[in-house]
C-alpha positions as CSV (number, residue, x, y, z in Angstrom):
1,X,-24.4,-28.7,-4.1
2,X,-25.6,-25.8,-6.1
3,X,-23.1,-24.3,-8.9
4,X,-23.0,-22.0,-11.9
5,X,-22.9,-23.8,-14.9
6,X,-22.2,-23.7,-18.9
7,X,-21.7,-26.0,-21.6
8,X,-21.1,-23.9,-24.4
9,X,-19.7,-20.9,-24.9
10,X,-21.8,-17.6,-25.4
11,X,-24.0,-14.8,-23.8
12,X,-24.7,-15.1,-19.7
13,X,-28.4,-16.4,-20.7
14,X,-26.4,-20.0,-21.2
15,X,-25.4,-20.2,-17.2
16,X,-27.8,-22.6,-15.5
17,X,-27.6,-22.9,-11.7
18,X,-27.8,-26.6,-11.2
19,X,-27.8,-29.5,-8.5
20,X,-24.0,-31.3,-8.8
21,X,-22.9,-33.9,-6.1
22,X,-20.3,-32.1,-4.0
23,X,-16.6,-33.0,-4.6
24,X,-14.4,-35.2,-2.6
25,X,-10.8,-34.2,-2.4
26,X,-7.7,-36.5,-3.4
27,X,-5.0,-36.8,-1.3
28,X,-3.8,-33.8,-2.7
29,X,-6.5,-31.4,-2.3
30,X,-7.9,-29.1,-0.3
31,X,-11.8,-29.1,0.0
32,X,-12.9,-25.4,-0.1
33,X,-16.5,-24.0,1.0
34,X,-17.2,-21.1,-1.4
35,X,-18.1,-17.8,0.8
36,X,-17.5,-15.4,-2.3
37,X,-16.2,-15.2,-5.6
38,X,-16.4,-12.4,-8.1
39,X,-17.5,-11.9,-12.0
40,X,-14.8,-10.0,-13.6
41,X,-13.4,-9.6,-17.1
42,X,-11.6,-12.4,-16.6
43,X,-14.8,-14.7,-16.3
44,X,-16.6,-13.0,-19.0
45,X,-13.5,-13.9,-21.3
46,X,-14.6,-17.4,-20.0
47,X,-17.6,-17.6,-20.6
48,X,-17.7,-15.9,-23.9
49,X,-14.5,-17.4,-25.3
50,X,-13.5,-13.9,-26.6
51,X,-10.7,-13.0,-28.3
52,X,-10.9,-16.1,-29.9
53,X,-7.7,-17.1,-28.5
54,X,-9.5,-18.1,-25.4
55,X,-10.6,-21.1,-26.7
56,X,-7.0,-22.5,-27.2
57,X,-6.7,-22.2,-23.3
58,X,-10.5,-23.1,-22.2
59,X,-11.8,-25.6,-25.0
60,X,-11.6,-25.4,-28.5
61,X,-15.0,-26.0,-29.4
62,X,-16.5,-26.3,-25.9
63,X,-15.5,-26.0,-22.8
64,X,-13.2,-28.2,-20.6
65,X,-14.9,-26.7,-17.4
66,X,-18.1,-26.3,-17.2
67,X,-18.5,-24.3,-14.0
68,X,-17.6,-21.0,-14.4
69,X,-15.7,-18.9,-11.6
70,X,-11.7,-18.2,-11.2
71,X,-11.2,-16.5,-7.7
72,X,-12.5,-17.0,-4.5
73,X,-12.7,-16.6,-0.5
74,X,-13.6,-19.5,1.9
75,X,-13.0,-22.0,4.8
76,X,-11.2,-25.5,4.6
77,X,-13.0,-27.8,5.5
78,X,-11.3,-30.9,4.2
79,X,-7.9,-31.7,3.7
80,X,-5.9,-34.6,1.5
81,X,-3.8,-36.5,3.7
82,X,-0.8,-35.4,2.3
83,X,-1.1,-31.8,2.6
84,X,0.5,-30.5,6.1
85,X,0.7,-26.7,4.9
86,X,-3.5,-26.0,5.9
87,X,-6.0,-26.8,8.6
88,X,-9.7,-27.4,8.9
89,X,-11.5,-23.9,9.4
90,X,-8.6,-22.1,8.0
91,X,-9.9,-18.7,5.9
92,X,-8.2,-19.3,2.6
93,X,-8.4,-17.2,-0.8
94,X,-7.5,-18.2,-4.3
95,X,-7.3,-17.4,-7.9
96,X,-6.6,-18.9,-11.3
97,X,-6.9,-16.9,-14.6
98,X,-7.9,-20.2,-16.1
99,X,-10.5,-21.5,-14.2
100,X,-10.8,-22.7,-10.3
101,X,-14.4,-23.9,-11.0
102,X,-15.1,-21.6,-8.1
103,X,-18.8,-20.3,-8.8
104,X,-20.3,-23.3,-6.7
105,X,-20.9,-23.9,-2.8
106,X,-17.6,-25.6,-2.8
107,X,-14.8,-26.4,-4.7
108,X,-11.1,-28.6,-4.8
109,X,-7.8,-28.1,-5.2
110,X,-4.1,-28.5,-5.7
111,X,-2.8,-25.9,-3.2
112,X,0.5,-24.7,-5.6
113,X,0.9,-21.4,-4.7
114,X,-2.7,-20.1,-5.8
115,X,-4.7,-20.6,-2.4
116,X,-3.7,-18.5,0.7
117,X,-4.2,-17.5,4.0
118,X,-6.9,-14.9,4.2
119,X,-5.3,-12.1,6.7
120,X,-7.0,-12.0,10.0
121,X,-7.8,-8.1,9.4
122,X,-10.0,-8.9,6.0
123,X,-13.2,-10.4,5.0
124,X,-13.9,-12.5,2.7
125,X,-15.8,-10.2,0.4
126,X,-12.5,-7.9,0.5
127,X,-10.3,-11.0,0.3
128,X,-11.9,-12.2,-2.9
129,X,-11.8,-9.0,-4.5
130,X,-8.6,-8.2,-4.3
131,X,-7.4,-11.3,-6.2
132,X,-7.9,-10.8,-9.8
133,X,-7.5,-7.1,-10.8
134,X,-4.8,-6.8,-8.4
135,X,-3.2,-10.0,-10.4
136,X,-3.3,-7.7,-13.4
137,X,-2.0,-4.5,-12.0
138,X,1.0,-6.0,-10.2
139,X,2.0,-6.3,-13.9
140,X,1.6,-3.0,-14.9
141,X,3.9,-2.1,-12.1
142,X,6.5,-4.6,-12.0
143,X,6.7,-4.0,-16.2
144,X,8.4,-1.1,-15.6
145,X,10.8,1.0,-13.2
146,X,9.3,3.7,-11.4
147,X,11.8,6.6,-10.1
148,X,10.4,9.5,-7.8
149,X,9.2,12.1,-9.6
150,X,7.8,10.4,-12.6
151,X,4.8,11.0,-14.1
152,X,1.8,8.5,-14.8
153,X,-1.4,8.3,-16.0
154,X,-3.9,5.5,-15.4
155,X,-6.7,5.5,-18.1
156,X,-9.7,3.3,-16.1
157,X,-9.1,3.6,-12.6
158,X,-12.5,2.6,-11.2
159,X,-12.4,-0.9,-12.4
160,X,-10.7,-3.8,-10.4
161,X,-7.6,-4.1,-12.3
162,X,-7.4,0.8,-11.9
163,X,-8.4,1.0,-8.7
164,X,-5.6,-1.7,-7.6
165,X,-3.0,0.2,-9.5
166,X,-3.6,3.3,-8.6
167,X,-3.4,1.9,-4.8
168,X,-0.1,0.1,-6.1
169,X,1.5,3.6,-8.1
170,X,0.5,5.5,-5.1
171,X,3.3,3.9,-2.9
172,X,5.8,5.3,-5.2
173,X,7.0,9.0,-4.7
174,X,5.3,10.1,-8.2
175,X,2.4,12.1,-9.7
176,X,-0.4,10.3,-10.7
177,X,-3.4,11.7,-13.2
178,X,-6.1,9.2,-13.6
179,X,-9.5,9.0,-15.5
180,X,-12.8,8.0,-14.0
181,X,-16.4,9.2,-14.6
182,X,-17.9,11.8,-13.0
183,X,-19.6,10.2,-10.2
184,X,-16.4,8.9,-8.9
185,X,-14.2,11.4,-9.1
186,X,-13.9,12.0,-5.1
187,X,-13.7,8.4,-4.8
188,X,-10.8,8.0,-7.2
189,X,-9.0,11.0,-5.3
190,X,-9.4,9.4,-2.1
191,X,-7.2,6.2,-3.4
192,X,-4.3,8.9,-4.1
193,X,-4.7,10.3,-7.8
194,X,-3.3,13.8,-7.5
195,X,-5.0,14.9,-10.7
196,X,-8.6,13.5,-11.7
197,X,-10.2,13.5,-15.6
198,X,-13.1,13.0,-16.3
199,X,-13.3,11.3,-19.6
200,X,-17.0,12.0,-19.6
201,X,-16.2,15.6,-20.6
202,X,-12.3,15.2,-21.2
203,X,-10.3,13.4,-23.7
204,X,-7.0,12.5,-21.8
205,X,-5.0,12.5,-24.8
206,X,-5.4,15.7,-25.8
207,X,-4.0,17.1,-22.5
208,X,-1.1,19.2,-22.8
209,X,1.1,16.9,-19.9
210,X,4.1,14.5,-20.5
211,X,3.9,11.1,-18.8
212,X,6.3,9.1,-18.0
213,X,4.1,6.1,-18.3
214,X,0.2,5.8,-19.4
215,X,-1.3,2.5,-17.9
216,X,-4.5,1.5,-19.8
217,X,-6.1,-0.5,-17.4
218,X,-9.4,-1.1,-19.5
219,X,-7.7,-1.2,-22.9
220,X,-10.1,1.5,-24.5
221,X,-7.0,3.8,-25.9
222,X,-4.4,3.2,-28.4
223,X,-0.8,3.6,-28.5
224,X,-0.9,5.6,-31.4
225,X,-3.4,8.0,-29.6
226,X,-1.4,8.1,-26.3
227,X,2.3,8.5,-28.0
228,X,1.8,12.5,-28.4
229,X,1.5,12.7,-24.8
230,X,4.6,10.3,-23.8
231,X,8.0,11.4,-22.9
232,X,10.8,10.1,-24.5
233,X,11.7,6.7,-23.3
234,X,8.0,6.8,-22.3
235,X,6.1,3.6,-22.4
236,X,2.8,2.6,-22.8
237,X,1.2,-0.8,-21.4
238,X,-2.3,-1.6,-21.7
239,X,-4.6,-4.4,-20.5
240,X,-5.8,-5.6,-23.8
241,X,-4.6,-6.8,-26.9
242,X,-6.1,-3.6,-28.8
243,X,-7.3,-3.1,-32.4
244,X,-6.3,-6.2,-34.3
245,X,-4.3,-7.3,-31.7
246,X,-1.5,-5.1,-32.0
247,X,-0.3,-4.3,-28.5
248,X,1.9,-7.7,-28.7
249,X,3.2,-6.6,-31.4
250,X,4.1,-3.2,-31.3
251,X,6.2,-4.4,-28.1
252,X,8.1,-6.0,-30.0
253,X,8.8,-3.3,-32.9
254,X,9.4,-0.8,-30.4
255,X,12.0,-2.4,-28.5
256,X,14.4,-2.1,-31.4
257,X,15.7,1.8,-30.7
258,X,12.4,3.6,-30.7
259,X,12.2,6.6,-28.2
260,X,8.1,5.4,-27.1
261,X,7.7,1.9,-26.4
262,X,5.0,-0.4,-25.7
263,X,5.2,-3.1,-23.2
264,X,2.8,-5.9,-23.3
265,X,1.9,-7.0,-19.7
266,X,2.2,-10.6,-19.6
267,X,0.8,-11.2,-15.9
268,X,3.7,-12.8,-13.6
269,X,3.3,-15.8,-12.0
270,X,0.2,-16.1,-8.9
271,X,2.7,-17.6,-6.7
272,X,4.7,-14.0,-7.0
273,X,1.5,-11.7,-7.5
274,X,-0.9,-13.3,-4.3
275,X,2.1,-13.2,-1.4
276,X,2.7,-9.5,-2.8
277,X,-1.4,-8.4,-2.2
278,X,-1.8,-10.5,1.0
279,X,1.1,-8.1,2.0
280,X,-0.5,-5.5,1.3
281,X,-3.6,-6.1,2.7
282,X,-2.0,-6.9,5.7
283,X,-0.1,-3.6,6.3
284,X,-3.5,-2.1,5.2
285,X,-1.8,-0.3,2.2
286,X,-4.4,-1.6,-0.1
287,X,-8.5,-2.0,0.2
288,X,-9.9,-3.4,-3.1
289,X,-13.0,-1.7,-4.0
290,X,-16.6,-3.4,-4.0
291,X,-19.3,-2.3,-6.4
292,X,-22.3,-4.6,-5.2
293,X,-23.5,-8.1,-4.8
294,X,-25.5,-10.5,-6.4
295,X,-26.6,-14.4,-4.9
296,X,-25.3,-17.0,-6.6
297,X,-28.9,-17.8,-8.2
298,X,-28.6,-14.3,-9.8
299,X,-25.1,-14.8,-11.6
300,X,-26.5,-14.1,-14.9
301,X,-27.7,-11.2,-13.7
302,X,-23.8,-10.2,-12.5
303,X,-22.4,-11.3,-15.5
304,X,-24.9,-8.7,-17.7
305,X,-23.5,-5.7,-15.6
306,X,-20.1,-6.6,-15.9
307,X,-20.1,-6.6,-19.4
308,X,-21.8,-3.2,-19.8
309,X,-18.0,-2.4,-18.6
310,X,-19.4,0.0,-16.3
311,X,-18.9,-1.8,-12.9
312,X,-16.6,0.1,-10.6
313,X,-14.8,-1.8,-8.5
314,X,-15.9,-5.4,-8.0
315,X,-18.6,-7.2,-8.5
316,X,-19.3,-9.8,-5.3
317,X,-21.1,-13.2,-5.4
318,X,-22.3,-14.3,-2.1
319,X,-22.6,-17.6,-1.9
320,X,-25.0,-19.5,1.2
321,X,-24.1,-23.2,1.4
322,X,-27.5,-25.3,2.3
């Protein structure tokens, strides 16, 4: 079978699409055939091993998988003996922020939680891209209580982990500003911002408006930027560590009697986050978005647009098994 490979850490020039014999499941395993998957932020961490504290998880010096890929969407079509709760044929969707090895024509695994049923109403291309971002953004949400009437913000809602929690805030009775760039401004209305910035010609935090909570979901602001414009008892929660790592540990200084707080989003388990966007999807409360595709033999390719950080949406690898 044909998968995306690397042996060392580094730039997408070091993925190699290469000939592998295709994997026989334990007793244990499912046997999956790979109809999609998705490069995200997640997989360029992965691949580049950056921050640095990547490598603790992945490989020190090299590593431990070598074929890249964390989510995907495909059919059974093998099953371990032991396993009684999937079928052959079954449509079945997955993710693991630590690698699933899923950027191949098939793949195996341990079905704990992370692998399940794709709802009848969804493809796979929609099934695989709501799995990581949405992961994320249940965080952001769950982090936190939202009352009606509240006030957020959502800094980046065009990327996978934005557009999922602006679909996620917008099921609570509250006002929602969000930032974008110009050309997506409608689109980013349509998923239920009431007000739209465009931080092409805008700096949010110089707006005159009190939030509640301001949700950097691409981790380009800074507490110390965003405080002016929190209310008291506002937090702040953002999807990366930020300058020298601080985010962890300003939400820990500020949780000791400080009117602004920062909350660092430490994703909650798959087994709770996957039931809660199958649900979703289900009821049709939640559509990830889709920025294009690439074939699996242009990954590199994929991998170079998503870390121009200018992807909106998802990005979507189709994958044809020979």
């Amino acid at each position: 079978m044909k998968a995306a490979i690397r042996r060392s850490y580094g730039s997408p020039q070091v993925i190699q699409i290469e000939e592998i014999e295709k994997p026989i499941p334990k007793d244990d395993e499912l046997l999956i055939q790979v109809h999609a998957t998705t490069v995200n932020r997640t997989d360029c961490a992965n691949l580049t091993a950056k921050p640095f504290i990547m490598r603790f998880f992945l490989g020190l010096f090299k590593p431990r998988k070598v074929i890249l890929g964390n989510d995907f969407a495909g059919t059974v079509v093998a099953i371990g003996k032991n396993i009684q709760s999937f079928k052959v044929n079954d449509r079945v969707f997955g993710f693991t922020d630590l690698g699933l090895e899923s950027l191949a024509e098939y793949l195996v695994m341990k079905p704990k939680g992370n692998v399940l049923i794709i709802p009848e109403n969804t493809d796979f291309k929609h099934a695989v891209a709501s799995m990581e971002g949405a992961h994320y953004a249940y965080s952001f949400i769950h982090k936190v209580t939202i009352k009606p009437g509240q006030n957020i913000l959502i800094n980046g809602a065009t990327g996978a982990i934005g557009s999922a929690l602006l679909q996620f805030a917008n099921q609570f009775d509250v006002q929602i500003t969000a930032t974008c760039n110009t050309k997506n401004t409608d689109l980013i209305r349509s998923l239920g911002a009431d007000k739209v910035i465009d931080y092409t010609k805008e700096d949010f935090t110089q707006n005159q408006e009190k939030y509640d909570f301001i949700f950097d979901a691409v981790g380009k602001s800074t507490f110390g930027k965003c405080k002016p414009i929190l209310k008291d008892r506002g937090v702040y929660i953002s999807s990366e560590l930020g300058p020298n790592a601080q985010n962890p540990f300003l939400a820990l200084f500020t949780s000791f009697g400080s009117k602004k707080k920062v909350i660092f989003p430490i994703p909650f388990s798959i087994q709770k986050t996957l039931p809660y966007i199958k649900n979703l999807l289900e009821q049709e409360k939640f559509k990830p978005l889709i920025d294009c595709e690439y074939p699996l033999e242009d990954v590199s390719k994929a991998y170079e647009y998503v870390l121009t950080g200018e992807k909106t949406g998802n990005v979507i690898i189709t994958i044809q098994s020979h």
